[in-house]
C-alpha positions as CSV (number, residue, x, y, z in Angstrom):
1,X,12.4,-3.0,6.3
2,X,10.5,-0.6,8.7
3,X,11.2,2.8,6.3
4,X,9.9,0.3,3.2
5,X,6.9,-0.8,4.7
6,X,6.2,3.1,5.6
7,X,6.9,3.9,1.7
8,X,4.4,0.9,0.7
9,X,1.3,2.4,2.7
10,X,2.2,6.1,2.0
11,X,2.5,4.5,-1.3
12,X,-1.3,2.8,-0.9
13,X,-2.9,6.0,1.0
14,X,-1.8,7.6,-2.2
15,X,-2.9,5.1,-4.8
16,X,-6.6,4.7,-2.6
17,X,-7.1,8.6,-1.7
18,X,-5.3,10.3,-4.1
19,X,-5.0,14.0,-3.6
20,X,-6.9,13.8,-0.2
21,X,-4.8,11.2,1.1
22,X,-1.4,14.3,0.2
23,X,-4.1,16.7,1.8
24,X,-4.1,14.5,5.1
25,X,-0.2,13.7,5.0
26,X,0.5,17.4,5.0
27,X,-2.2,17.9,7.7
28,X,-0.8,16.1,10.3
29,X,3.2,15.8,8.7
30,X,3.7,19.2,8.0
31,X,6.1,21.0,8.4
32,X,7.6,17.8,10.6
33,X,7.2,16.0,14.0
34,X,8.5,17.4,17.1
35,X,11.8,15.7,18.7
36,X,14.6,13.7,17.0
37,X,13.8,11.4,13.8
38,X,13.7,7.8,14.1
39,X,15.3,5.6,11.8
40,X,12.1,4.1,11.4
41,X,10.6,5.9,9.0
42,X,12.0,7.9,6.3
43,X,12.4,11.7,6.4
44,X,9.4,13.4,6.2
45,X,10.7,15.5,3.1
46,X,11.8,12.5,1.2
47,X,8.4,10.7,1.8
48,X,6.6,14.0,0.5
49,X,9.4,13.4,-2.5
50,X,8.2,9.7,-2.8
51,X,4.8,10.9,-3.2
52,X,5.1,13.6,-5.4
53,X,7.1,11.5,-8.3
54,X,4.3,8.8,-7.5
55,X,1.5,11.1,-8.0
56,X,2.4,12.0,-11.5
57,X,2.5,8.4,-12.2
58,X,-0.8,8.1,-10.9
59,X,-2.3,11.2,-12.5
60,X,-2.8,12.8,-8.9
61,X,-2.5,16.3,-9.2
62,X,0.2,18.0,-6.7
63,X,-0.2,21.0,-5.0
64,X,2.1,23.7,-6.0
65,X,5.3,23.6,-4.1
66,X,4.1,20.6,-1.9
67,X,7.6,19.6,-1.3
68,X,8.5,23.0,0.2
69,X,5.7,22.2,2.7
70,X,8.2,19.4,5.4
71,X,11.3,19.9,7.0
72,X,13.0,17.1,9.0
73,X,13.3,16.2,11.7
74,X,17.2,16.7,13.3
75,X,18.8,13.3,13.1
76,X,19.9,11.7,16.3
77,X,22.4,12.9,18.4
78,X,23.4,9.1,19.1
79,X,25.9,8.3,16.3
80,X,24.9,4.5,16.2
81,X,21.2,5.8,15.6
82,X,22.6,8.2,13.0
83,X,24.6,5.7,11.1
84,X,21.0,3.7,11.4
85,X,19.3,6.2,9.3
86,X,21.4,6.7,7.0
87,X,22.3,3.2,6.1
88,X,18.2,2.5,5.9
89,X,17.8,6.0,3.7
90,X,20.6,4.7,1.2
91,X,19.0,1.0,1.1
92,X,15.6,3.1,0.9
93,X,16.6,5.2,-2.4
94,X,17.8,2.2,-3.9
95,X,14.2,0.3,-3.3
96,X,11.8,2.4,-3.0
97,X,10.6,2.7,-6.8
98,X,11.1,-0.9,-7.1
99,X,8.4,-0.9,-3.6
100,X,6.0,1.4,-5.0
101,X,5.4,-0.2,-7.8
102,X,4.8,-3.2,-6.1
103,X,2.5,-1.4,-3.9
104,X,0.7,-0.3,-6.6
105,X,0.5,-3.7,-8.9
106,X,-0.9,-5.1,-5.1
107,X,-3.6,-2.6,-5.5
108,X,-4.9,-2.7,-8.8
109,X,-4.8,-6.9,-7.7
110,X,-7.4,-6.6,-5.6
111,X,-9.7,-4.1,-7.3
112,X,-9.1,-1.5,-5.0
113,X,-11.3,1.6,-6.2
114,X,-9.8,4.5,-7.5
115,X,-10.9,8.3,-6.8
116,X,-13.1,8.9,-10.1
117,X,-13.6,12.5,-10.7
118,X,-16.9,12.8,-11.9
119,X,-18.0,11.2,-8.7
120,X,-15.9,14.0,-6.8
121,X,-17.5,16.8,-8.8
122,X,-21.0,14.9,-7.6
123,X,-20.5,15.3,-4.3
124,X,-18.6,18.1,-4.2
125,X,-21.6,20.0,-5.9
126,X,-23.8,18.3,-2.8
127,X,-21.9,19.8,-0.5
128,X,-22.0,23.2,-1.9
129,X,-25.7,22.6,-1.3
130,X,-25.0,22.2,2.4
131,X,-26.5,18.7,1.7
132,X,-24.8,14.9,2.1
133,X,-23.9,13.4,-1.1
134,X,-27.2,11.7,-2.5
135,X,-25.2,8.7,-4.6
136,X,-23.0,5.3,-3.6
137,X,-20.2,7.1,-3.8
138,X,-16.9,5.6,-2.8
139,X,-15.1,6.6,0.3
140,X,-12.0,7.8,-1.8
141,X,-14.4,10.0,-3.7
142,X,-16.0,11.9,-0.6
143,X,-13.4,12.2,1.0
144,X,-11.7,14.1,-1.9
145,X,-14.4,16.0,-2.4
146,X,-14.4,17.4,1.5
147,X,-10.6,18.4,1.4
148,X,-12.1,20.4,-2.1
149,X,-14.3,22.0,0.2
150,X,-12.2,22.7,3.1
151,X,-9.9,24.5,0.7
152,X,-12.9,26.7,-1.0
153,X,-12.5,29.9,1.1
154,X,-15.8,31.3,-0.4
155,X,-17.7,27.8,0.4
156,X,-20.9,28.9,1.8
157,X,-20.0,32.8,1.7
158,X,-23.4,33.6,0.7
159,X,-25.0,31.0,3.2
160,X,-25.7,33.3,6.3
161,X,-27.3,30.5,8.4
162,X,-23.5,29.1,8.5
163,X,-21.1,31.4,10.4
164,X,-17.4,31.0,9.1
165,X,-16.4,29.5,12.6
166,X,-19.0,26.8,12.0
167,X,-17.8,26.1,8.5
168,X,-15.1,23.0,9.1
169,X,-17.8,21.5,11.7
170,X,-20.9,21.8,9.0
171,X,-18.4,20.6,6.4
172,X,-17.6,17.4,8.5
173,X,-21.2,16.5,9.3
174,X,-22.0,16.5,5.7
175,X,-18.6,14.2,5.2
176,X,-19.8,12.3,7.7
177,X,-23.2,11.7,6.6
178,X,-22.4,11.2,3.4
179,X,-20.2,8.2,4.3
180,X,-23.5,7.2,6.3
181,X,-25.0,7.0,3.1
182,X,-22.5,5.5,1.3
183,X,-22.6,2.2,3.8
184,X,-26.5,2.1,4.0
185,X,-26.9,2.0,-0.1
186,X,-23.9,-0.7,-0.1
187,X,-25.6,-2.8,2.7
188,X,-28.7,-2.8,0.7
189,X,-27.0,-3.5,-2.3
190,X,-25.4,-6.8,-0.6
């Protein structure tokens, strides 16, 4: 049950952020976690393989070779623990379409929003100004739009005022505001 819940949210990060939500994932998974894997969650790799095959059905694009990114984690040296994981990975590959489309179907049930790219592009062009995103913009969509950014090498290249070491921290404070904005306009609005 625990490595099913784990493949709902990654399942729900996905569907809610979209490609920032694989950005994150590799982020902080990549290539794995220190120490022994727990039968808890599914291996890293075959979460990044649950993601993948859901992000085409999604219409999230993939970064090349994203897969290629994880390892795992060595499996216990307990052989109870062991036989744990791999009786919850077999249940697991057996479930785990039938669970993310649930996941999804939950979703679109409550109206969550989806990453639209035209409001990505918005802010993504704000940014580029070294300015916070002017609109209501969703969270899923500024948040996208900052991992753009973060992977734009040139961002800011002909902006001397910010030095290249100062680039992730500008970056963020525009994020940041931006989702500052975002709340203000939607407390208005209510």
């Amino acid at each position: 049950m625990r490595q099913l819940e784990e493949v709902f949210c990654d399942v729900m990060g996905l569907r809610l952020f979209s490609e920032a939500y694989l950005h994150a994932f590799a982020y902080l998974l990549s290539p794995a976690l220190p120490g022994e894997r727990s039968p808890l969650y599914p291996t890293v790799s075959r979460r990044a393989e649950i993601l993948k095959r859901v992000s085409h059905q999604l219409s999230v694009q993939v970064p090349e070779d994203y897969t290629k990114l994880f390892d795992n984690q060595p499996d216990s040296m307990n052989r109870q623990t062991k036989l744990y994981s791999q009786i919850a990975d077999d249940v697991v590959a057996k479930t785990e379409i039938s669970v993310s489309e649930k996941a999804i179907e939950f979703a679109d049930s409550k109206s969550v929003p989806t990453r639209q790219v035209s409001n990505v592009q918005k802010a993504v062009q704000a940014f580029e100004m070294v300015m916070p995103a002017n609109a209501n913009l969703p969270i899923t969509d500024l948040v996208n739009a900052g991992w753009i950014c973060e992977h734009t090498p040139s961002l800011w290249s002909s902006v001397p005022q910010i030095d290249i070491s100062d680039r992730s921290r500008v970056l963020h404070d525009l994020v940041l505001k931006s989702l500052e904005v975002s709340e203000y306009c939607e407390r208005i609005e209510s």
